[in-house]
VODO-59961 format. One record per residue: residue in three letters; x, y, z of N, C-alpha, C in turn. Coordinates in pm, 1 decimal, padded with zeros to 6 digits. Example, Ala and Ser with C-alpha at 12.3 -4.5 7.8 and 13.67 -1.06 7.14 Angstrom:
REC   type       n.xx       n.yy       n.zz      ca.xx      ca.yy      ca.zz       c.xx       c.yy       c.zz
REC    ALA    01319.0   -00569.0    00780.0    01230.0   -00450.0    00780.0    01320.0   -00330.0    00780.0
REC    SER    01285.0   -00225.0    00708.0    01367.0   -00106.0    00714.0    01290.0    00003.0    00787.0
% end
This chain:
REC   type       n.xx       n.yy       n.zz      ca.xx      ca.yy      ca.zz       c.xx       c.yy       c.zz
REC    UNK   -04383.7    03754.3   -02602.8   -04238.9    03772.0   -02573.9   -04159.8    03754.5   -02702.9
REC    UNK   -04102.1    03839.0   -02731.6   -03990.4    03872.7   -02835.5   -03904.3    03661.5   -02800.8
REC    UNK   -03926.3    03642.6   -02946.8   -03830.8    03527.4   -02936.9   -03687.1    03519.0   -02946.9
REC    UNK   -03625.0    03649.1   -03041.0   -03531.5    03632.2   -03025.2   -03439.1    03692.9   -02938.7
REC    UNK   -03545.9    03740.6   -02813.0   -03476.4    03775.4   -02680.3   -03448.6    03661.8   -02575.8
REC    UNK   -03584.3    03537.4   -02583.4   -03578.8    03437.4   -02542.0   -03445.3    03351.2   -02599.0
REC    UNK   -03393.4    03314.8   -02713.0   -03324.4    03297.0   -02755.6   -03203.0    03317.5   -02743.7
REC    UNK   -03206.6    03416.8   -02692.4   -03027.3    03480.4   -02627.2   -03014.2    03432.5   -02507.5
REC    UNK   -03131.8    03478.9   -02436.3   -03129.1    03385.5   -02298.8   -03065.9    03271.6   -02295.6
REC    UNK   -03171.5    03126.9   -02330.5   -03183.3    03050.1   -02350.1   -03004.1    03014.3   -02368.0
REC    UNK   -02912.9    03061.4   -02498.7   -02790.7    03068.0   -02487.1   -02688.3    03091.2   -02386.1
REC    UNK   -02733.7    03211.0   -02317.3   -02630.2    03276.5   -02252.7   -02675.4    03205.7   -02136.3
REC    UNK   -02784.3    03088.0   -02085.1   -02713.2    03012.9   -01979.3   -02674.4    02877.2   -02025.6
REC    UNK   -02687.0    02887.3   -02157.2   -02658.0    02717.5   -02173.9   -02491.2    02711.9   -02215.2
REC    UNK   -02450.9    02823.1   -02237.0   -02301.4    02861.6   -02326.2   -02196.3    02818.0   -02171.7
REC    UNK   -02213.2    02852.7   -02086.9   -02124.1    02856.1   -02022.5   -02123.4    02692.8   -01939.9
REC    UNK   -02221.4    02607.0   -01947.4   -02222.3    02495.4   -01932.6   -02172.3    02393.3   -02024.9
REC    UNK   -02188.7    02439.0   -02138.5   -02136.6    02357.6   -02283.5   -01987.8    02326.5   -02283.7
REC    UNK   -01920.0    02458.4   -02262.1   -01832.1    02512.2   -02220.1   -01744.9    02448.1   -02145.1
REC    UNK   -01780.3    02440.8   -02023.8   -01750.0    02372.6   -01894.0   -01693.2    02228.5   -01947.6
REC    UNK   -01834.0    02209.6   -01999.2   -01783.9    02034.3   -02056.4   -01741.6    01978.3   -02157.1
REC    UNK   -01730.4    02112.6   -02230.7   -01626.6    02064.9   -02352.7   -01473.4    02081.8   -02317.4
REC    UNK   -01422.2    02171.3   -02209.7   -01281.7    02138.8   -02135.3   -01288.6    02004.4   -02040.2
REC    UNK   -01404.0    02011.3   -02023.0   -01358.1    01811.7   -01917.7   -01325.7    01759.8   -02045.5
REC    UNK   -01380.7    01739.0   -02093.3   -01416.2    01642.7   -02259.0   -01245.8    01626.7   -02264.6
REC    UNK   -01201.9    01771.6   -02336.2   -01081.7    01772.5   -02382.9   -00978.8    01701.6   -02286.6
REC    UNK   -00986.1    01765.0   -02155.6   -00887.5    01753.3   -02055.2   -00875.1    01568.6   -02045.6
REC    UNK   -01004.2    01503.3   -02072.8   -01002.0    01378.5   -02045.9   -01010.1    01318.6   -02152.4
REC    UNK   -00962.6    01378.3   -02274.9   -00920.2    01250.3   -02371.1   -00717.0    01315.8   -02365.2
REC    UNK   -00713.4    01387.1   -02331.6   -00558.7    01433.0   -02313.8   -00534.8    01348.9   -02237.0
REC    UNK   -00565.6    01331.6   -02090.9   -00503.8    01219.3   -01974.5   -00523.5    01096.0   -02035.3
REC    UNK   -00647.4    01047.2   -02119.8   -00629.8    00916.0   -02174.1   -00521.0    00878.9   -02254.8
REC    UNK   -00483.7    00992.1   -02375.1   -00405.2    00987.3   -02446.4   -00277.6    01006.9   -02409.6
REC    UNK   -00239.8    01011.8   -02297.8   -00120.1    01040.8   -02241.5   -00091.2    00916.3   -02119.0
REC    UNK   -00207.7    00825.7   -02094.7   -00195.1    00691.0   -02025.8   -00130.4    00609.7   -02117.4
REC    UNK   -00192.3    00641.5   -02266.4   -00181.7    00518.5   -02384.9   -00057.8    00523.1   -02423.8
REC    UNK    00000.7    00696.2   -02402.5    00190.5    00660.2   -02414.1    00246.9    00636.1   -02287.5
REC    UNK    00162.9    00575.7   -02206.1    00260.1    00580.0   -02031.1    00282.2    00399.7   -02107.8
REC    UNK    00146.6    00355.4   -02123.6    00165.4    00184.3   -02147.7    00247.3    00125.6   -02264.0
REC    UNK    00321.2    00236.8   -02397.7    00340.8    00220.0   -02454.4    00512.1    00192.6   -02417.6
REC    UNK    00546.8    00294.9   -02305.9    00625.7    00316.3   -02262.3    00689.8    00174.6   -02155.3
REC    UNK    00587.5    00170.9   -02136.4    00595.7    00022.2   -02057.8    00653.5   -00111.8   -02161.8
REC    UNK    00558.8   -00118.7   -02246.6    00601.3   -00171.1   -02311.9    00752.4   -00217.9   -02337.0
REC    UNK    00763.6   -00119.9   -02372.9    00928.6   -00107.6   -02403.3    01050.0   -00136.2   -02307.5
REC    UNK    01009.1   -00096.9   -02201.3    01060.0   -00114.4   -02093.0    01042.1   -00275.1   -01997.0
REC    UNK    00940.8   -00344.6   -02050.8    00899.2   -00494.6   -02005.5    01012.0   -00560.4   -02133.2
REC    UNK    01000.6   -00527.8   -02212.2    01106.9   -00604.7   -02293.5    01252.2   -00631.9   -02296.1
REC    UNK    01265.7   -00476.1   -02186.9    01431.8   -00437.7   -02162.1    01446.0   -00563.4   -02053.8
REC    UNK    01368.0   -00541.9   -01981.0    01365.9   -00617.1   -01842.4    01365.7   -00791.3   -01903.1
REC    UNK    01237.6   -00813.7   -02006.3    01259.8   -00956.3   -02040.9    01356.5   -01012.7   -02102.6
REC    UNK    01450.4   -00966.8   -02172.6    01575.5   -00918.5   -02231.0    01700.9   -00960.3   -02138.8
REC    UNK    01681.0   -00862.9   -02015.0    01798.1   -00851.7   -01929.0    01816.9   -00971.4   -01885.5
REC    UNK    01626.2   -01032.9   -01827.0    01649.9   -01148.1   -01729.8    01686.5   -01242.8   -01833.0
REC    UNK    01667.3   -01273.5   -01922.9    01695.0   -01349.2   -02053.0    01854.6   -01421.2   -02032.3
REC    UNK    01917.2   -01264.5   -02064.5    02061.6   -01289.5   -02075.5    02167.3   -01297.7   -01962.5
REC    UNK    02107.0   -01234.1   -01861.7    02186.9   -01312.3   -01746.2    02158.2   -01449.7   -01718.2
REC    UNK    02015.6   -01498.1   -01718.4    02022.1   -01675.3   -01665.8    02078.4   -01740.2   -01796.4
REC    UNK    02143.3   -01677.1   -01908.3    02180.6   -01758.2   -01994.2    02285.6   -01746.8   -02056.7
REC    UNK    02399.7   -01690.3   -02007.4    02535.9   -01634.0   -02032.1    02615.1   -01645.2   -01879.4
REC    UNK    02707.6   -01737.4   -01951.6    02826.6   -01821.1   -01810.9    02905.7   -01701.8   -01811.5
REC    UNK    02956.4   -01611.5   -01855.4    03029.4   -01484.2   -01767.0    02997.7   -01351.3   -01810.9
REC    UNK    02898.9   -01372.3   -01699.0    02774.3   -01229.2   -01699.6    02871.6   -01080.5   -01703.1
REC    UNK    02934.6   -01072.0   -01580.7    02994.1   -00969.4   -01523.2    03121.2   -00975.1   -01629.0
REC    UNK    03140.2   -00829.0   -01608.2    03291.6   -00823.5   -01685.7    03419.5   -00826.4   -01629.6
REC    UNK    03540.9   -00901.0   -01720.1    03648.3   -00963.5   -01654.6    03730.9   -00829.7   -01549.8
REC    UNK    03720.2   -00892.6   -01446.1    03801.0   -00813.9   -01308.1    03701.3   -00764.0   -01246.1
REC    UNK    03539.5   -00746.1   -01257.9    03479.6   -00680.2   -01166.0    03335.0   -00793.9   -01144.9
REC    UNK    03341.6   -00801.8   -00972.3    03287.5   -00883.3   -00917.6    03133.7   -00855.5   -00868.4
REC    UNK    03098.5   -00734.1   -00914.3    02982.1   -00661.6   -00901.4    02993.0   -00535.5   -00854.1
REC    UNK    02842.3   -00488.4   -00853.7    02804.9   -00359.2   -00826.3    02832.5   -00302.8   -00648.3
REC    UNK    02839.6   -00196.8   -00636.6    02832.9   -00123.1   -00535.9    02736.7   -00093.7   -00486.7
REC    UNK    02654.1   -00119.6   -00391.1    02491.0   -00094.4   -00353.9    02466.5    00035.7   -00272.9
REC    UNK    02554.1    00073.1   -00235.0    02501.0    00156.0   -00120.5    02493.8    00281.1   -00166.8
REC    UNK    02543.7    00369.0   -00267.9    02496.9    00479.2   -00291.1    02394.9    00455.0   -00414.7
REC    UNK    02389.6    00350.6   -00504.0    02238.2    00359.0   -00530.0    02145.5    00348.7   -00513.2
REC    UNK    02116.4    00273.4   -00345.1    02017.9    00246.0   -00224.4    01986.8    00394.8   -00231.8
REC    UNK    02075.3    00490.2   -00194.1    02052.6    00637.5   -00164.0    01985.9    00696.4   -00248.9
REC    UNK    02050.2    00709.7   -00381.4    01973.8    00731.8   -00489.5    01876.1    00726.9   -00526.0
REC    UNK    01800.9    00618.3   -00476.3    01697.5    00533.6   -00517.1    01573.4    00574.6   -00406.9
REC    UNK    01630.3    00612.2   -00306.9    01570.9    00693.0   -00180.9    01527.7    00776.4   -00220.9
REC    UNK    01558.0    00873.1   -00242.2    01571.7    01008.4   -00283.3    01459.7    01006.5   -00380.3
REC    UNK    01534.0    00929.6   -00510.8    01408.1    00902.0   -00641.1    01247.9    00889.0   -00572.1
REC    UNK    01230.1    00779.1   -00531.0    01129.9    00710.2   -00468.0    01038.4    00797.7   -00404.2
REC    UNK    01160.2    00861.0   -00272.8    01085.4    00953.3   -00185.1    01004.5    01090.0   -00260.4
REC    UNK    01117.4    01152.4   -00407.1    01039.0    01257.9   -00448.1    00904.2    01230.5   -00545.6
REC    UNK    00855.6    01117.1   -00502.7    00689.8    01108.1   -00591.6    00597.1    01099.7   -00485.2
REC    UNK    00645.3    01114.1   -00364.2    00572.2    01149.9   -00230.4    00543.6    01319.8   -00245.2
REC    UNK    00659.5    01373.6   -00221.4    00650.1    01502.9   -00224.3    00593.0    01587.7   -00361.7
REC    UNK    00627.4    01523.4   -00525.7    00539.6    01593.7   -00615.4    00390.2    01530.9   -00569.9
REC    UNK    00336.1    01412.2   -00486.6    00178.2    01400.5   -00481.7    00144.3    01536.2   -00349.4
REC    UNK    00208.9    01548.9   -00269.5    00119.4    01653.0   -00184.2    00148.8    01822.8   -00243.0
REC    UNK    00246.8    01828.7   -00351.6    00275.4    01924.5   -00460.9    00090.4    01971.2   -00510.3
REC    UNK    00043.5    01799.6   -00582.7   -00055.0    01820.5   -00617.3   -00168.9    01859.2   -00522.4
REC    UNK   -00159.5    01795.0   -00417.5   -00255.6    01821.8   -00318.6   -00235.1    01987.2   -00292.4
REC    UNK   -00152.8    02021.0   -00270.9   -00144.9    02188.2   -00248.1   -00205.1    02259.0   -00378.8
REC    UNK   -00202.2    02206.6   -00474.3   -00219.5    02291.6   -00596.8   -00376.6    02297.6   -00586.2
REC    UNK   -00453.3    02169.1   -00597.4   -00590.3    02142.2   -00564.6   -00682.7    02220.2   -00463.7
REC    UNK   -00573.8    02272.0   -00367.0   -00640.6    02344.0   -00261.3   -00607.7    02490.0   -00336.9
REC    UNK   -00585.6    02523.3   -00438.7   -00488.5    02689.3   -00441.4   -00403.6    02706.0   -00380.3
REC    UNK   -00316.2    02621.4   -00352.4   -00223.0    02694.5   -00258.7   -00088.8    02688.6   -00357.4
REC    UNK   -00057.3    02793.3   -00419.5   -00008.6    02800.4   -00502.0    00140.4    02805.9   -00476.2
REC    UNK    00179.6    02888.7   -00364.4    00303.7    02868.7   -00284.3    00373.6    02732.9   -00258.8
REC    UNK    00279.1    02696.2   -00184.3    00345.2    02543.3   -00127.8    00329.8    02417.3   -00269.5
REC    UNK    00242.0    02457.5   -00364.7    00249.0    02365.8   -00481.5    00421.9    02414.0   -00528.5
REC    UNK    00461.3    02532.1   -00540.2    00600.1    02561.9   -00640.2    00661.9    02428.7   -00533.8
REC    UNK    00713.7    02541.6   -00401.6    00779.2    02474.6   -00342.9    00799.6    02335.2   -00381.5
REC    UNK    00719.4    02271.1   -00335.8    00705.5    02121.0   -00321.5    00792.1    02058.5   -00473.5
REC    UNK    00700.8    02154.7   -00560.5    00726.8    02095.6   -00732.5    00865.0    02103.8   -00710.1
REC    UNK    00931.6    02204.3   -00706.7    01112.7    02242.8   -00748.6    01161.9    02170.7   -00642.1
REC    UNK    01135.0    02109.7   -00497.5    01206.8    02019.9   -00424.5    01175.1    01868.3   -00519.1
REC    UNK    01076.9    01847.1   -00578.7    01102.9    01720.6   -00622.3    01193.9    01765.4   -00764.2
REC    UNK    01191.8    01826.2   -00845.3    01303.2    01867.9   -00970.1    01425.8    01822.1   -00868.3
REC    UNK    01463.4    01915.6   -00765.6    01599.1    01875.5   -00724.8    01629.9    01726.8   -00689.3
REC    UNK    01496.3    01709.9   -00603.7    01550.6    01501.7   -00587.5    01551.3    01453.0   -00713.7
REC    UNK    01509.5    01503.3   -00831.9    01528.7    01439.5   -00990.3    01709.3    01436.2   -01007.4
REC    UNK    01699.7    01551.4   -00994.4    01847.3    01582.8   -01014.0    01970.1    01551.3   -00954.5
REC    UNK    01929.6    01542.6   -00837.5    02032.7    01485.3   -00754.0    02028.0    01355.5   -00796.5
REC    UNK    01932.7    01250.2   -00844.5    01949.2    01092.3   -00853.5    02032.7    01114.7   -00983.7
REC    UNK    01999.6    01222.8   -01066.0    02081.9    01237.1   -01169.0    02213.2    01230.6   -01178.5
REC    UNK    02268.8    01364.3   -01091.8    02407.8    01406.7   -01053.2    02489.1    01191.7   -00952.0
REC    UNK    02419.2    01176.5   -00919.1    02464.3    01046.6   -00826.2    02471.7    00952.2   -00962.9
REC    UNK    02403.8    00955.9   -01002.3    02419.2    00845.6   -01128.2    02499.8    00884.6   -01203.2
REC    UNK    02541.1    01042.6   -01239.1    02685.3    01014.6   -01348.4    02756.2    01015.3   -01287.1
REC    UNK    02799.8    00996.1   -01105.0    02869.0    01002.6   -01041.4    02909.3    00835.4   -01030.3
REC    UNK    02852.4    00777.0   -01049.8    02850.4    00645.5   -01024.0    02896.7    00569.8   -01172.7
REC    UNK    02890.3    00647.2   -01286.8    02908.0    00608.6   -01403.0    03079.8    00600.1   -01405.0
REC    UNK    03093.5    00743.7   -01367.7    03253.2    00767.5   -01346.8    03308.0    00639.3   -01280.9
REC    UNK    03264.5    00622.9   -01202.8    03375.5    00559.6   -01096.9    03345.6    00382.5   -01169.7
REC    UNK    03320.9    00352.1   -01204.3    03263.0    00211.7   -01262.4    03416.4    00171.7   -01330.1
REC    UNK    03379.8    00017.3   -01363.5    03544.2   -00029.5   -01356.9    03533.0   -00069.6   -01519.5
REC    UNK    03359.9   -00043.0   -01566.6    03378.1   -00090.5   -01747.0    03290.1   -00021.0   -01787.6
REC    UNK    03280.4    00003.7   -01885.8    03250.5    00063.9   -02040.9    03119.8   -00022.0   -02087.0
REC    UNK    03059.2    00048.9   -02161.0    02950.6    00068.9   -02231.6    02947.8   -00089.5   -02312.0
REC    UNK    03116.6   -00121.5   -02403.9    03133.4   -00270.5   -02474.1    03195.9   -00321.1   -02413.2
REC    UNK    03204.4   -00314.1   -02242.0    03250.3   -00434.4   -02166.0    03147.0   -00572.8   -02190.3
REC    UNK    03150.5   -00621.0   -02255.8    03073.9   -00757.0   -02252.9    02903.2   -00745.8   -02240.4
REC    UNK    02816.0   -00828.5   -02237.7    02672.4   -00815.1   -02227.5    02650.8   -00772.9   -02130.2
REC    UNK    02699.5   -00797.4   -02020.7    02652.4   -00725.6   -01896.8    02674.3   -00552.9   -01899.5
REC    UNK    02764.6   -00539.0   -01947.3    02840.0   -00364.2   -01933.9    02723.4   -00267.9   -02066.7
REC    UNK    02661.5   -00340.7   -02178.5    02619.1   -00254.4   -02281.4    02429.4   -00314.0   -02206.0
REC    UNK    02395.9   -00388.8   -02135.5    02293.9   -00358.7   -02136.1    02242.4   -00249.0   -01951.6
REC    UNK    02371.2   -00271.1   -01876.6    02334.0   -00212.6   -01789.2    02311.3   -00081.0   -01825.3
REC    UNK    02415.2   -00001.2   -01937.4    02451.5    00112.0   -01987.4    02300.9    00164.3   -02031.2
REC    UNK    02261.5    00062.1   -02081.7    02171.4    00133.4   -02155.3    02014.7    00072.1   -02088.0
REC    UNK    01960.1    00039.2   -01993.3    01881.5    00056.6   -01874.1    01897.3    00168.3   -01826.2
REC    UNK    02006.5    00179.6   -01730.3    02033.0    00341.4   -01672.3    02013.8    00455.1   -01741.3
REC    UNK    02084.9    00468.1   -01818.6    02090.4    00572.6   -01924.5    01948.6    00594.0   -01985.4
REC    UNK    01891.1    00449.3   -02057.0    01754.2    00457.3   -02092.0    01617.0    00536.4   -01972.4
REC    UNK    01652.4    00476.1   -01865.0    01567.2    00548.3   -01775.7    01594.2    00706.9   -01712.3
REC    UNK    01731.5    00692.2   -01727.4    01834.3    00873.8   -01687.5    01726.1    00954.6   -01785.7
REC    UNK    01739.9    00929.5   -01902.7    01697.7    00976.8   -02002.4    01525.5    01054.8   -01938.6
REC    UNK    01441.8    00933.1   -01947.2    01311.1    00976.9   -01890.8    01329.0    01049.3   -01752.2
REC    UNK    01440.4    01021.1   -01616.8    01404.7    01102.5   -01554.9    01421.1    01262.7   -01559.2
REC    UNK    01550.1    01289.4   -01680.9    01542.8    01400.6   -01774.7    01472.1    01474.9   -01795.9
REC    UNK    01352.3    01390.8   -01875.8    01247.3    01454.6   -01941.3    01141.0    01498.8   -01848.3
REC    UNK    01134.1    01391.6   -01736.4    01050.9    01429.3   -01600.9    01086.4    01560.5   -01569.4
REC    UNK    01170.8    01614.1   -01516.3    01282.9    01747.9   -01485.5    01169.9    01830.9   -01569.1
REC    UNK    01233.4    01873.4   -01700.1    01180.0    01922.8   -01805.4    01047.1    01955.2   -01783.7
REC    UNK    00970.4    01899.0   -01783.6    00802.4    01851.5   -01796.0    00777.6    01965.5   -01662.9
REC    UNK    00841.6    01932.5   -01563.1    00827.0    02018.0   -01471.4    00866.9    02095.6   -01454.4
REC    UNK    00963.7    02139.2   -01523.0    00996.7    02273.2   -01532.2    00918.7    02350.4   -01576.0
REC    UNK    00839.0    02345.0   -01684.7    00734.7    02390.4   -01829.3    00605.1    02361.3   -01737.3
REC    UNK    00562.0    02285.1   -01610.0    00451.2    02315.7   -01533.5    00471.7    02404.2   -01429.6
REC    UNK    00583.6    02454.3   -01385.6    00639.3    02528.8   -01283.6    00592.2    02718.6   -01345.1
REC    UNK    00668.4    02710.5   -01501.0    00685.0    02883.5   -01516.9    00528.5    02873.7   -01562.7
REC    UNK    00433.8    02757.9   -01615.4    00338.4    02788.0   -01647.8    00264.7    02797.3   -01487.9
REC    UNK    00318.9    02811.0   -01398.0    00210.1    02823.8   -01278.3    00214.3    02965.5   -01232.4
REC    UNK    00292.3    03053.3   -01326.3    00282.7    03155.7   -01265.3    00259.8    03314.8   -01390.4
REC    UNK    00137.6    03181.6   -01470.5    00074.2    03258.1   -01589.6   -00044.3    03267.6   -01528.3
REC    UNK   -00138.2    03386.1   -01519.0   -00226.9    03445.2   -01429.4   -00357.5    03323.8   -01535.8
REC    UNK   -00432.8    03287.9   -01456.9   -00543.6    03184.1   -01511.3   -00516.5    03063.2   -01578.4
REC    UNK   -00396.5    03043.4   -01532.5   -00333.7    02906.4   -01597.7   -00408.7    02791.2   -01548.9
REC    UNK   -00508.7    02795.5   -01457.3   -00543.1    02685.9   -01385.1   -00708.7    02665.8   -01397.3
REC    UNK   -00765.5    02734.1   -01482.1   -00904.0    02787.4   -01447.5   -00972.1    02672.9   -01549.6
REC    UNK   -00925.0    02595.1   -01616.0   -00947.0    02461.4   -01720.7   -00922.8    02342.3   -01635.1
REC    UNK   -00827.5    02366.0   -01515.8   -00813.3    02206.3   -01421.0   -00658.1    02170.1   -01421.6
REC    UNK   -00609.5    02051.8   -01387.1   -00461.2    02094.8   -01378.8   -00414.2    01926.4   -01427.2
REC    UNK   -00458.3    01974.4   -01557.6   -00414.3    01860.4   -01630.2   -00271.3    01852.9   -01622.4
REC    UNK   -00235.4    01917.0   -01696.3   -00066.2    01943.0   -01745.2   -00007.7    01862.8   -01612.1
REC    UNK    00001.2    01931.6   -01488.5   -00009.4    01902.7   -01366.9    00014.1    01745.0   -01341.6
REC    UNK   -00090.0    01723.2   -01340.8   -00159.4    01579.5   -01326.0   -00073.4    01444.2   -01408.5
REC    UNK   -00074.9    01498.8   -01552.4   -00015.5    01418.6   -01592.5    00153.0    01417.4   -01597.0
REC    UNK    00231.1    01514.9   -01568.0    00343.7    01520.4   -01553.1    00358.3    01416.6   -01392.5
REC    UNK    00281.7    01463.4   -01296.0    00326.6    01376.8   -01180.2    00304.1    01211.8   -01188.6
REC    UNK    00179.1    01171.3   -01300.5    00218.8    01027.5   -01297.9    00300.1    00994.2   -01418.6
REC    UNK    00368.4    01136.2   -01491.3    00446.2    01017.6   -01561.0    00633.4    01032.7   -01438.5
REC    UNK    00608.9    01133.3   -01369.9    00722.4    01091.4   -01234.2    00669.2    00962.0   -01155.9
REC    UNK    00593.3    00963.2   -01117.5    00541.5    00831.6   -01031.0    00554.8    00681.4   -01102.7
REC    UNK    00531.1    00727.0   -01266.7    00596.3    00579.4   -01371.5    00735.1    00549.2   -01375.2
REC    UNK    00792.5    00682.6   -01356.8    00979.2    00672.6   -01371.8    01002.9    00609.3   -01292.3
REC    UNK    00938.1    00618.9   -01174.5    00993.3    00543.6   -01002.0    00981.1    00457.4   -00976.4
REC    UNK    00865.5    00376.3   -01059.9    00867.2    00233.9   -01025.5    00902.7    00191.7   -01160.4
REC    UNK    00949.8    00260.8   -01228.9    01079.7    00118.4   -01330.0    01221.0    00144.2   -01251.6
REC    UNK    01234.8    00249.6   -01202.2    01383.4    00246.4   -01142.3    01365.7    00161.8   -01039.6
REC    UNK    01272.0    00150.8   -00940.5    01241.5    00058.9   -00842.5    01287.8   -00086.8   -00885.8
REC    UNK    01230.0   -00128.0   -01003.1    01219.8   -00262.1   -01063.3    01373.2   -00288.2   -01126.2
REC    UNK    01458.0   -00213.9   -01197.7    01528.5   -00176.6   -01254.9    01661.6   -00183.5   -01129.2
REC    UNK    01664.4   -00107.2   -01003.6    01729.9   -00134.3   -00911.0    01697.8   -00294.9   -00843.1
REC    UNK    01642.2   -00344.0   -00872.0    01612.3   -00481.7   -00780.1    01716.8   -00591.8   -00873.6
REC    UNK    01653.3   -00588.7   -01049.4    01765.4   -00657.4   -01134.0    01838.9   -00603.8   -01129.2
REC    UNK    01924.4   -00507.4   -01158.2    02051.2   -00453.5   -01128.6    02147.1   -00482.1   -01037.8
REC    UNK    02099.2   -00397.9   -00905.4    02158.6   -00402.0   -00821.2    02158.4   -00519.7   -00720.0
REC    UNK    02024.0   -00551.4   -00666.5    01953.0   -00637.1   -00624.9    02053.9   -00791.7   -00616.6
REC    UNK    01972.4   -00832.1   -00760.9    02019.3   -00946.4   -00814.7    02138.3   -00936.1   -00917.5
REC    UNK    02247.8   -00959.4   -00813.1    02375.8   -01003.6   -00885.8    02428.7   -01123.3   -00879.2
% end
């Protein structure tokens, strides 16, 4: 037998297995490398929080002069909404997993809009507020919690937007659905700092 017919063989079934597992390979040092900025992210965000609790148990007039606290009930809503849409981007994913490529959009662009709407409610809520950004310690660090996290749920939006038009690039999916994957837990990370974030905030006044 001709060897270097054996030889091609030998390739042409081993190529497409190599293959195979050099996209897991990739796909799974991408999700690692994209955990290592979820914790980094944390980071940053445990400090805001150690910070916050810091300076409220240790500053005699927390709140700023004339306002006696926050308003709870439309950021309860807000916070609904937030919360509820990392339900709906996980069965997003579950539809995608099955091919079902329809009910994955759907699902995806109803959670963009619950992004947005917590958005639209939050500069709605900015407006109506009785202080400013250098109202006292309480007014520049709430400012910049909210805003700090507005920010990421922003970028959440975004992220999914850029997995949305890429879902309707013919073989976009035939590598696994990383992109996917990791955009929904870095929504599912946004939700539980706003979670945590609404409890000091709003919560505890």
């Amino acid at each position: 037998m001709d060897s270097s017919i054996s030889t091609e063989k030998l390739d042409g079934a081993i190529a497409p297995h190599t293959a195979h597992a050099h996209e897991e390979d990739h796909a799974g040092n991408s999700m690692f490398g994209f955990i290592i900025f979820l914790l980094s992210e944390s980071v940053i965000f445990l400090s805001f929080f150690a910070g916050y609790i810091l300076v409220k148990t240790t500053t005699p007039n927390w709140l700023p002069e004339g306002v006696s606290g926050l308003e709870v009930s439309k950021p309860a809503i807000n916070t609904f909404v937030l919360v509820s849409s990392s339900f709906v981007a996980y069965f997003a994913e579950r539809a995608l997993k099955k091919d079902n490529l329809l009910v994955f959009r759907l699902l995806w662009l109803l959670t963009m809009a619950m992004g947005a709407y917590f958005l639209v409610g939050q500069a709605i809520e900015w407006s109506e507020l009785e202080f400013g950004f250098s109202d006292g310690v309480f007014g520049g660090l709430f400012y910049l919690l909210t805003g700090f996290h507005g920010l990421h749920v922003f970028t959440g939006i975004l992220l999914m937007g850029i997995m949305l038009f890429k879902s309707f690039v013919p073989g976009n999916y035939a590598g696994g659905h990383t992109g996917v994957d990791a955009t929904s837990l870095f929504w599912h990370f946004v939700d539980v700092i706003w979670i945590i974030l609404f409890i000091l905030i709003y919560i505890w006044q």
